[in-house]
Backbone atoms as SQL, in Angstrom:
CREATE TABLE atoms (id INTEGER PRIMARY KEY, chain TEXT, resi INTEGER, resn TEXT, atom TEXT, x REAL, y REAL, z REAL);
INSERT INTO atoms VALUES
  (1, 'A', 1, 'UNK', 'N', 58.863, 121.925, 103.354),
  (2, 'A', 1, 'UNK', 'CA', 58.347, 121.700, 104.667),
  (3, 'A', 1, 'UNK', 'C', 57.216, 122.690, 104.890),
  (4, 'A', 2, 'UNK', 'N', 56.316, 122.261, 105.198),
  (5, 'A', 2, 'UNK', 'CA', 54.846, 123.187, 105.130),
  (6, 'A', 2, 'UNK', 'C', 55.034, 123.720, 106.951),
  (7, 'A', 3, 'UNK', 'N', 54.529, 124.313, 107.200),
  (8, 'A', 3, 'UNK', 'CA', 54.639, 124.803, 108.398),
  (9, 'A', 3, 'UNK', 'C', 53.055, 125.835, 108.510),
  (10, 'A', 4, 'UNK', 'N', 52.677, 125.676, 109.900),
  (11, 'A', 4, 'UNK', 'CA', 51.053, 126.529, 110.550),
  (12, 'A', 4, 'UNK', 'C', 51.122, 127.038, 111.645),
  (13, 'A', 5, 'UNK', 'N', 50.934, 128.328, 111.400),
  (14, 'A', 5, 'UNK', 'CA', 50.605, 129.057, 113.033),
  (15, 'A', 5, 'UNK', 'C', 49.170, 128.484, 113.476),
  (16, 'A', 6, 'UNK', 'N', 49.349, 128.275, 115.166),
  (17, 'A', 6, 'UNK', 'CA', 48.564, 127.969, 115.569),
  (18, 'A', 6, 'UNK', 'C', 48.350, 129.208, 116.690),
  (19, 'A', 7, 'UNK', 'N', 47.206, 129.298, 117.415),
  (20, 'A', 7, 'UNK', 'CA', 47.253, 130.359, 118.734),
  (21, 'A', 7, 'UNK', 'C', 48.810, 130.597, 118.801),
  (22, 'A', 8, 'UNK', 'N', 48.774, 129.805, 119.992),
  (23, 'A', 8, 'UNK', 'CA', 50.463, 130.228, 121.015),
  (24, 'A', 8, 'UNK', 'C', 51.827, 129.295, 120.408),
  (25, 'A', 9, 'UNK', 'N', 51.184, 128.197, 119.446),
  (26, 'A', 9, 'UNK', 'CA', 52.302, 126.800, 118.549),
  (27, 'A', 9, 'UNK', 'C', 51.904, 127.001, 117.637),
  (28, 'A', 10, 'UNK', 'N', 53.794, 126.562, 117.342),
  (29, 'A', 10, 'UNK', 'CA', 54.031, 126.394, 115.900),
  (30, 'A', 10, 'UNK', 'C', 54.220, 124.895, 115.990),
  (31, 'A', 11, 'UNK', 'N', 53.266, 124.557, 114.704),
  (32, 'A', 11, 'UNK', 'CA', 52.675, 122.850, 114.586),
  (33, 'A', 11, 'UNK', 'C', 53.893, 122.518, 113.156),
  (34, 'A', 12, 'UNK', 'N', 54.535, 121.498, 112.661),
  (35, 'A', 12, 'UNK', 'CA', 55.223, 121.429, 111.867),
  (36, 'A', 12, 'UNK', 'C', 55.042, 120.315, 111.134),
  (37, 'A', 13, 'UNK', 'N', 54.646, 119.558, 109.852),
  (38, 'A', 13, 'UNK', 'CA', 54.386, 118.332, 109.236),
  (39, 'A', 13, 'UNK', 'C', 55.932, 117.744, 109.351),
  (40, 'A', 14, 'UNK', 'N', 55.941, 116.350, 108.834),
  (41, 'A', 14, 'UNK', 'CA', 57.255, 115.895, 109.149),
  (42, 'A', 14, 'UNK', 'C', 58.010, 116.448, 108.134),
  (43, 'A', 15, 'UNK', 'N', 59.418, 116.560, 108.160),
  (44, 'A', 15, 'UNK', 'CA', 60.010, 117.432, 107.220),
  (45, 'A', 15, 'UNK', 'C', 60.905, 116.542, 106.589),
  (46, 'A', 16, 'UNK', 'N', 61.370, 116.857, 105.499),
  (47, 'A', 16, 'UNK', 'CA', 62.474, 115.776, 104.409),
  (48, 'A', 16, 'UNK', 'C', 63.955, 115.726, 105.250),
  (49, 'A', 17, 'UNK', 'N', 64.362, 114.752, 105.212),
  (50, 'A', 17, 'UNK', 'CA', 65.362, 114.197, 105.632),
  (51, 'A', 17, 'UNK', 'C', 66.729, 115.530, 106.021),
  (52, 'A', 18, 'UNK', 'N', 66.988, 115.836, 104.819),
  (53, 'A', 18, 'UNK', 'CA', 67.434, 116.897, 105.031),
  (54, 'A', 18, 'UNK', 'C', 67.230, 118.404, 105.674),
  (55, 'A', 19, 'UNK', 'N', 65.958, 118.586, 105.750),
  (56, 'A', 19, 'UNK', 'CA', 65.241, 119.715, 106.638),
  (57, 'A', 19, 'UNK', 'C', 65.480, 119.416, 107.997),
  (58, 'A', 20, 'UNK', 'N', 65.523, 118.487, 107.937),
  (59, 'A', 20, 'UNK', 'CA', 65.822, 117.574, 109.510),
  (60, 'A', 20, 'UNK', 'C', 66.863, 117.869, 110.092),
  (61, 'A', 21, 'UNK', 'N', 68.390, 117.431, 109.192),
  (62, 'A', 21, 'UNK', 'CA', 69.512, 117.999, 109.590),
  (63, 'A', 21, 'UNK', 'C', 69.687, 119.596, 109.804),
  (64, 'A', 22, 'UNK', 'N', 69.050, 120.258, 108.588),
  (65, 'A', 22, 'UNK', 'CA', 69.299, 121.939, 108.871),
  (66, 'A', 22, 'UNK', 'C', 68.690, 122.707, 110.250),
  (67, 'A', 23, 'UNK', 'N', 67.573, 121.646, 110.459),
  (68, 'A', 23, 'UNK', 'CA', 66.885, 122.463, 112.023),
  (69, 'A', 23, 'UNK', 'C', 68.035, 121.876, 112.701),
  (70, 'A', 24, 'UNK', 'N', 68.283, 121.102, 112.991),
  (71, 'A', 24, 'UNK', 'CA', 69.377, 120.753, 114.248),
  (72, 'A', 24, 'UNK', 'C', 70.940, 121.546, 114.245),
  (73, 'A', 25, 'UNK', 'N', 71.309, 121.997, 113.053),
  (74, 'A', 25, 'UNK', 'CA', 72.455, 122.161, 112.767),
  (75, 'A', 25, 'UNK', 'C', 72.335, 123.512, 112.983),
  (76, 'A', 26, 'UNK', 'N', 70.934, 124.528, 112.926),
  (77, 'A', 26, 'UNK', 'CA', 70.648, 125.601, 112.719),
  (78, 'A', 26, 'UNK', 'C', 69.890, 125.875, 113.795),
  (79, 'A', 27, 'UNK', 'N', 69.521, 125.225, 115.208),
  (80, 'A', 27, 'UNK', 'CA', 68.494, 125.625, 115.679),
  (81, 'A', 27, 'UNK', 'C', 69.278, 126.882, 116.709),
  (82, 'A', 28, 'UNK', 'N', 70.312, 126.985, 117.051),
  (83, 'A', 28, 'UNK', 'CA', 70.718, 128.735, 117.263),
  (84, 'A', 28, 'UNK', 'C', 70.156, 129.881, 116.617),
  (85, 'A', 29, 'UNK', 'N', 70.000, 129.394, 115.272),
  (86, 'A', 29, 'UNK', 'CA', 69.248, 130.941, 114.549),
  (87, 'A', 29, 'UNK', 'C', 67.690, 130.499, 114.760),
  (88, 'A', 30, 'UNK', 'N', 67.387, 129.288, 114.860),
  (89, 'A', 30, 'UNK', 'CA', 65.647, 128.875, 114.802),
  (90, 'A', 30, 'UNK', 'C', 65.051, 128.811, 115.732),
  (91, 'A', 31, 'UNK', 'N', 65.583, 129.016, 117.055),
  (92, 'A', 31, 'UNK', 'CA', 64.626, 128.475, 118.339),
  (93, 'A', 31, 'UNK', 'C', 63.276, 128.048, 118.052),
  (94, 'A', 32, 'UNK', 'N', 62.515, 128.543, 117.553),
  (95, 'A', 32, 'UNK', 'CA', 60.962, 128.367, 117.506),
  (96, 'A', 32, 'UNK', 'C', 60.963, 127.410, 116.798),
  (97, 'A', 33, 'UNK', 'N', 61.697, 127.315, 115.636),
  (98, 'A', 33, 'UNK', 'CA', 61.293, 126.409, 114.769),
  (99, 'A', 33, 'UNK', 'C', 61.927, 124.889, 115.264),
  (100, 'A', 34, 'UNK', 'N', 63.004, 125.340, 115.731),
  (101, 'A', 34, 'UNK', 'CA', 64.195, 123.537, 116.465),
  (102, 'A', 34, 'UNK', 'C', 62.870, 123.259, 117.770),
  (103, 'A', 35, 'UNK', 'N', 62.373, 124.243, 118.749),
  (104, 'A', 35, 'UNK', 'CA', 61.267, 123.531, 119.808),
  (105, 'A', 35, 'UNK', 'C', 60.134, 122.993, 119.243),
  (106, 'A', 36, 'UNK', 'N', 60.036, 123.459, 117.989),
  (107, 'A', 36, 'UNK', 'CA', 58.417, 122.764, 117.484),
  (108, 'A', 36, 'UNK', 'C', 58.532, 121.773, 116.903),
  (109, 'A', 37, 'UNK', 'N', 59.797, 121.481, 116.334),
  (110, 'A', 37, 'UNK', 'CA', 60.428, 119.992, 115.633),
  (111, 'A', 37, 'UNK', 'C', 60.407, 119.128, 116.883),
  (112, 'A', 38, 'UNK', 'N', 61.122, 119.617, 117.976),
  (113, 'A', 38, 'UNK', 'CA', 61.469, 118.682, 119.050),
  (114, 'A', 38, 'UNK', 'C', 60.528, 118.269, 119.607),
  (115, 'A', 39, 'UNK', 'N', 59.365, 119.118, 119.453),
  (116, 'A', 39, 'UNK', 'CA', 57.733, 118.594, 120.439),
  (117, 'A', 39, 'UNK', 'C', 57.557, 117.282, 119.054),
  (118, 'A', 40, 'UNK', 'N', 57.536, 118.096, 117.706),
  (119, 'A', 40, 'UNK', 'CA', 57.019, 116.395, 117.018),
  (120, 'A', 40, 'UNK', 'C', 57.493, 115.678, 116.790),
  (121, 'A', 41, 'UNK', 'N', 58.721, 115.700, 117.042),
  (122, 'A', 41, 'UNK', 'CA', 59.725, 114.892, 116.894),
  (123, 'A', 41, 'UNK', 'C', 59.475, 113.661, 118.552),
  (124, 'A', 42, 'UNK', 'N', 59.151, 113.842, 119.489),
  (125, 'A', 42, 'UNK', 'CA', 58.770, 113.298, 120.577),
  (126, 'A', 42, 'UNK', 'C', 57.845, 112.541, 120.091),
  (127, 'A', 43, 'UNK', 'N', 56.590, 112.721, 119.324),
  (128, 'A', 43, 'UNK', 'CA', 55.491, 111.901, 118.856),
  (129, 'A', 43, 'UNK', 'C', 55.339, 111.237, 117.452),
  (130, 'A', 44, 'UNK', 'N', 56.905, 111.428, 116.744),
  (131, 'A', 44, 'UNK', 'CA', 56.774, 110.813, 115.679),
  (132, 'A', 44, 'UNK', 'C', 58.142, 110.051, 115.278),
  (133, 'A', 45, 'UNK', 'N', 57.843, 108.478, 114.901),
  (134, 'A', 45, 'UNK', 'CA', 58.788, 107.948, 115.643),
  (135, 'A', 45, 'UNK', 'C', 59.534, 107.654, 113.736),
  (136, 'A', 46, 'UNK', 'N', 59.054, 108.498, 113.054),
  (137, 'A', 46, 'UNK', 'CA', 60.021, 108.523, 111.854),
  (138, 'A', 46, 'UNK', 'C', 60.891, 109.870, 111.789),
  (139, 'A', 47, 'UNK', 'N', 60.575, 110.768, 112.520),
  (140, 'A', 47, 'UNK', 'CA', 61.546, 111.977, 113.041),
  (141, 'A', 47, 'UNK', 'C', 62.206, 111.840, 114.129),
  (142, 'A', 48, 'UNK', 'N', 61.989, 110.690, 114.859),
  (143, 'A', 48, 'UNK', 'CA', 62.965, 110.070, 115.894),
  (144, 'A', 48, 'UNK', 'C', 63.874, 109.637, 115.063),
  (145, 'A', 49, 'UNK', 'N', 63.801, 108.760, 114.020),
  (146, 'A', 49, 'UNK', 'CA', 64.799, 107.762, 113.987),
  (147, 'A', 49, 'UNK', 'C', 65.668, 108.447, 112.611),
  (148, 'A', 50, 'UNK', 'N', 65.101, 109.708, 112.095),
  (149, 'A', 50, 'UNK', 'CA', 66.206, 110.684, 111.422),
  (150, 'A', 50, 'UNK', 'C', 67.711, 110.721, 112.215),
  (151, 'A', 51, 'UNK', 'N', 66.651, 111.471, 113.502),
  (152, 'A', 51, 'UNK', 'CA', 67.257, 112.051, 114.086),
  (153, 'A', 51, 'UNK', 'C', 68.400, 111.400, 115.011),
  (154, 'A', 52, 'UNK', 'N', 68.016, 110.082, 115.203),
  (155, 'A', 52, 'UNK', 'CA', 69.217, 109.184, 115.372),
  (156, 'A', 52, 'UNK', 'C', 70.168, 108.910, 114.792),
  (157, 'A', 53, 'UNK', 'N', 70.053, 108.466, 113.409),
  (158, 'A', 53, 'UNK', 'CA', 70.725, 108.195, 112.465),
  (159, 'A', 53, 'UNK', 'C', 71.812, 109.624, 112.469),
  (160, 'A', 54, 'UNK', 'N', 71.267, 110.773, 112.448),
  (161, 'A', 54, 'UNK', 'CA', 71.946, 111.597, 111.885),
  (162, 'A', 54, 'UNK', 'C', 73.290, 112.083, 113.539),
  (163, 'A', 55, 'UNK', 'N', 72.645, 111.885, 114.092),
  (164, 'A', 55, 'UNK', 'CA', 73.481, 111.521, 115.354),
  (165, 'A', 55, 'UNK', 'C', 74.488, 110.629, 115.732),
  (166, 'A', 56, 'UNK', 'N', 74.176, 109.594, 115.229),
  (167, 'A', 56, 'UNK', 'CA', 75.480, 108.249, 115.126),
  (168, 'A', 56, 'UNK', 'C', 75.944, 108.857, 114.063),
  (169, 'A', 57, 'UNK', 'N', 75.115, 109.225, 112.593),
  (170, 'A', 57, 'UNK', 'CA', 76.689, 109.665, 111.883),
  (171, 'A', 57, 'UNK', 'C', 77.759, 110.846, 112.309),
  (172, 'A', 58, 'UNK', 'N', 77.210, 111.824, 112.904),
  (173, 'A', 58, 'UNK', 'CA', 78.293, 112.711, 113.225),
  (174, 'A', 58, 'UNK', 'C', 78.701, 112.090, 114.438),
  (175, 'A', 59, 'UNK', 'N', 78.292, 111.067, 115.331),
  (176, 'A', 59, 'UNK', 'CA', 79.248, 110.488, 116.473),
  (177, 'A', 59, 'UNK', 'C', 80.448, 109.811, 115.860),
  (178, 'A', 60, 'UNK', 'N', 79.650, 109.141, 114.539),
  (179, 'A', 60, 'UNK', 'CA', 81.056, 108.439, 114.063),
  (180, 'A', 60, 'UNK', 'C', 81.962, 109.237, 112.985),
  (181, 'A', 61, 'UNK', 'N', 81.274, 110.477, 112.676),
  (182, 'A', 61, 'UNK', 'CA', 82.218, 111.220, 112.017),
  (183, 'A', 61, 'UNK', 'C', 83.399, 111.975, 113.028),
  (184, 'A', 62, 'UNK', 'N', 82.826, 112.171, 114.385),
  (185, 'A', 62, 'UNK', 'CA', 83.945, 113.097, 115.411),
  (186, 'A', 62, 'UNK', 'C', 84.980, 112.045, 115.360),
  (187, 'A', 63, 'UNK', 'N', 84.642, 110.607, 115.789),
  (188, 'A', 63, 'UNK', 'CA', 85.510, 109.732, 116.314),
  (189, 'A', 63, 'UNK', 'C', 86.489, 109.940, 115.293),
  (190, 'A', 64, 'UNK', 'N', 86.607, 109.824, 113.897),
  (191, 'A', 64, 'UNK', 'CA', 87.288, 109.472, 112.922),
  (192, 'A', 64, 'UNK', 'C', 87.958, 110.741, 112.759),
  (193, 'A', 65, 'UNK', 'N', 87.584, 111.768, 112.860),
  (194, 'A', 65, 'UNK', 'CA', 88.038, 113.402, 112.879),
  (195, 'A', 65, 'UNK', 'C', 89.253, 113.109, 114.259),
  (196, 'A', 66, 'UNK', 'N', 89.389, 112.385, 115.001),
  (197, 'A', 66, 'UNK', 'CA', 90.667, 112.545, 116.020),
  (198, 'A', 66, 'UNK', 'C', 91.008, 111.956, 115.771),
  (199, 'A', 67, 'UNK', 'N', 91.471, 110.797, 114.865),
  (200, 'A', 67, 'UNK', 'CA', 92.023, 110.036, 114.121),
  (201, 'A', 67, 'UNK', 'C', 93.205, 110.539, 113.731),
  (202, 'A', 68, 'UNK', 'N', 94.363, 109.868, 114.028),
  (203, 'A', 68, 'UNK', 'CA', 95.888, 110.682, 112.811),
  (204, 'A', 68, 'UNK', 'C', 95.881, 110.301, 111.210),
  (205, 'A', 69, 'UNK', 'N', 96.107, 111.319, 110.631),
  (206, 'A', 69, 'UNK', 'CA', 95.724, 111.001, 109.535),
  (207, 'A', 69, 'UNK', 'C', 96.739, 110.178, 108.833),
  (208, 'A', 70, 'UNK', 'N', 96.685, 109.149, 107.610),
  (209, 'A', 70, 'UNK', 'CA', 97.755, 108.205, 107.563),
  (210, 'A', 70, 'UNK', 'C', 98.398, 108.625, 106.441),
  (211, 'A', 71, 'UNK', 'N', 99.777, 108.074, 106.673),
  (212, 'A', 71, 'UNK', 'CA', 100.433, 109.076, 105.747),
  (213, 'A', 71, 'UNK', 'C', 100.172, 109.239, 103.978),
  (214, 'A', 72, 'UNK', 'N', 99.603, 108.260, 103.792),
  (215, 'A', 72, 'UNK', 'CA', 98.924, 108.352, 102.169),
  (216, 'A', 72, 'UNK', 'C', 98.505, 109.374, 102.291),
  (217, 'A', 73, 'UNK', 'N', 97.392, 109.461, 103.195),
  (218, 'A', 73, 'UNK', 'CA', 96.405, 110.635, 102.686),
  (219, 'A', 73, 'UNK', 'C', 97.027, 112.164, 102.889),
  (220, 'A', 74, 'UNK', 'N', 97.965, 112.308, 104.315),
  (221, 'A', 74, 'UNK', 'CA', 99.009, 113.411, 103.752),
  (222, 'A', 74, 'UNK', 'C', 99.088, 113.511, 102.605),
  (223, 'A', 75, 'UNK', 'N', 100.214, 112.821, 102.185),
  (224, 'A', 75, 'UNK', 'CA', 100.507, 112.523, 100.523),
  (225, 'A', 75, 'UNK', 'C', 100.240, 113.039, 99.655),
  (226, 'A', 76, 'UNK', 'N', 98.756, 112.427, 100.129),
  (227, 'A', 76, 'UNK', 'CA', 97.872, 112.592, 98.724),
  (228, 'A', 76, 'UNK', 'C', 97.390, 114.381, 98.959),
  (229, 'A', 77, 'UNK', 'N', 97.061, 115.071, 100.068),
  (230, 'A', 77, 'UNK', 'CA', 96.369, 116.107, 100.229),
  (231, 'A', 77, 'UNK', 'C', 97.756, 117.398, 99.719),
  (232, 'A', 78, 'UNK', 'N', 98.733, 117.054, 100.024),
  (233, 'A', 78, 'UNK', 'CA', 100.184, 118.257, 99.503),
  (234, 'A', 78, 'UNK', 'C', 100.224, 117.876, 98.342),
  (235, 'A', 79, 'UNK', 'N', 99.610, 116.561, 98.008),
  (236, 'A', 79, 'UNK', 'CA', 100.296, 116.664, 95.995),
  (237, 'A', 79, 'UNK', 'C', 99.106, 117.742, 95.511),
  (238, 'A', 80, 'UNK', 'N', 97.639, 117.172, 96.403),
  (239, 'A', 80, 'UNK', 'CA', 96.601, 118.262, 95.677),
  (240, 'A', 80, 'UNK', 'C', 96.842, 119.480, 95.605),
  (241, 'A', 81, 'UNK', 'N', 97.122, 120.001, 96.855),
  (242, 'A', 81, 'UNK', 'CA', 97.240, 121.189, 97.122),
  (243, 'A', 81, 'UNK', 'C', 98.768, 122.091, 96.531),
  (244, 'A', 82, 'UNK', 'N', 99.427, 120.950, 96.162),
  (245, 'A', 82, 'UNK', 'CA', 100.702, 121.274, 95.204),
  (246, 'A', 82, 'UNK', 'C', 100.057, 121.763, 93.727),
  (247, 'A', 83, 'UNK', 'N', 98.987, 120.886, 93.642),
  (248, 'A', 83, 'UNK', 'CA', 98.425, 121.269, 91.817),
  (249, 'A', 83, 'UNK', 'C', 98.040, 122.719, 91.867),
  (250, 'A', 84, 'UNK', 'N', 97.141, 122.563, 92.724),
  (251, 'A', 84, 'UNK', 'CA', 96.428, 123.427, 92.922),
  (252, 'A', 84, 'UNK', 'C', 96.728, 125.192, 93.378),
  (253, 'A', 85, 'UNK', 'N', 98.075, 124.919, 93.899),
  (254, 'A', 85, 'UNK', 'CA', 99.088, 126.270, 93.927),
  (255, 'A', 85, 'UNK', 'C', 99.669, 126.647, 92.610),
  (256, 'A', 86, 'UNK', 'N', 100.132, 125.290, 92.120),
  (257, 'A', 86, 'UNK', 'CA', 100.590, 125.704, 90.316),
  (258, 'A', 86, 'UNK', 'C', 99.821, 126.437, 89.519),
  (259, 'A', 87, 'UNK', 'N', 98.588, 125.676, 89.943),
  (260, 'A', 87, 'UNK', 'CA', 97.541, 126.182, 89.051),
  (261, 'A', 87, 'UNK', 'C', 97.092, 127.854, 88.777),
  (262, 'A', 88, 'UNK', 'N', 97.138, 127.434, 89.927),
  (263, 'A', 88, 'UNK', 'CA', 96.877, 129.316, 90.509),
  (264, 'A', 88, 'UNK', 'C', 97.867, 129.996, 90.494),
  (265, 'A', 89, 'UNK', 'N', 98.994, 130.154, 90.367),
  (266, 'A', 89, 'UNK', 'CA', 99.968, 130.507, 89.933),
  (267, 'A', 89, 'UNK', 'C', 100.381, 130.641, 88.454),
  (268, 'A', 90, 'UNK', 'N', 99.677, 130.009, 87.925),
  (269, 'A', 90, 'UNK', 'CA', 100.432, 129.956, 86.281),
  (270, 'A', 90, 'UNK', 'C', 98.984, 131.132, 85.826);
């Protein structure tokens, strides 16, 4: 992600998909850098629609996160974690 000081703005080219997620996920440590995404992100409607996407997926990842989990996958997570104590143990 190339990035330019300007006078008083920071101007930002569009950034890879993934740069995308880390400013949002990170913009507590970035302020400067999450407000200068968000100004181009307003005028660029392929950093809009990252940024959507990546929004419905963690909307539909919370939903599924309150979900009870079914008992297979119990199951399945104590047999792992059964190996995985042996393992470490032996």
């Amino acid at each position: 992600m190339k990035i330019k000081h300007q006078i008083s703005r920071l101007q930002i080219t569009c950034p890879e998909q993934f740069d995308v997620e880390k400013i949002l996920l990170q913009s507590h440590k970035h302020r400067i850098l999450f407000r200068a995404f968000e100004e181009h992100m307003l005028n660029c409607s392929r950093c809009f629609r990252i940024v959507r996407k990546i929004h419905k997926f963690y909307e539909i990842l919370d939903k599924e996160m309150q979900k009870e989990a079914s008992p297979e996958v119990v199951a399945f997570a104590e047999a792992v974690y059964a190996d995985k104590e042996k393992t470490i143990n032996n």
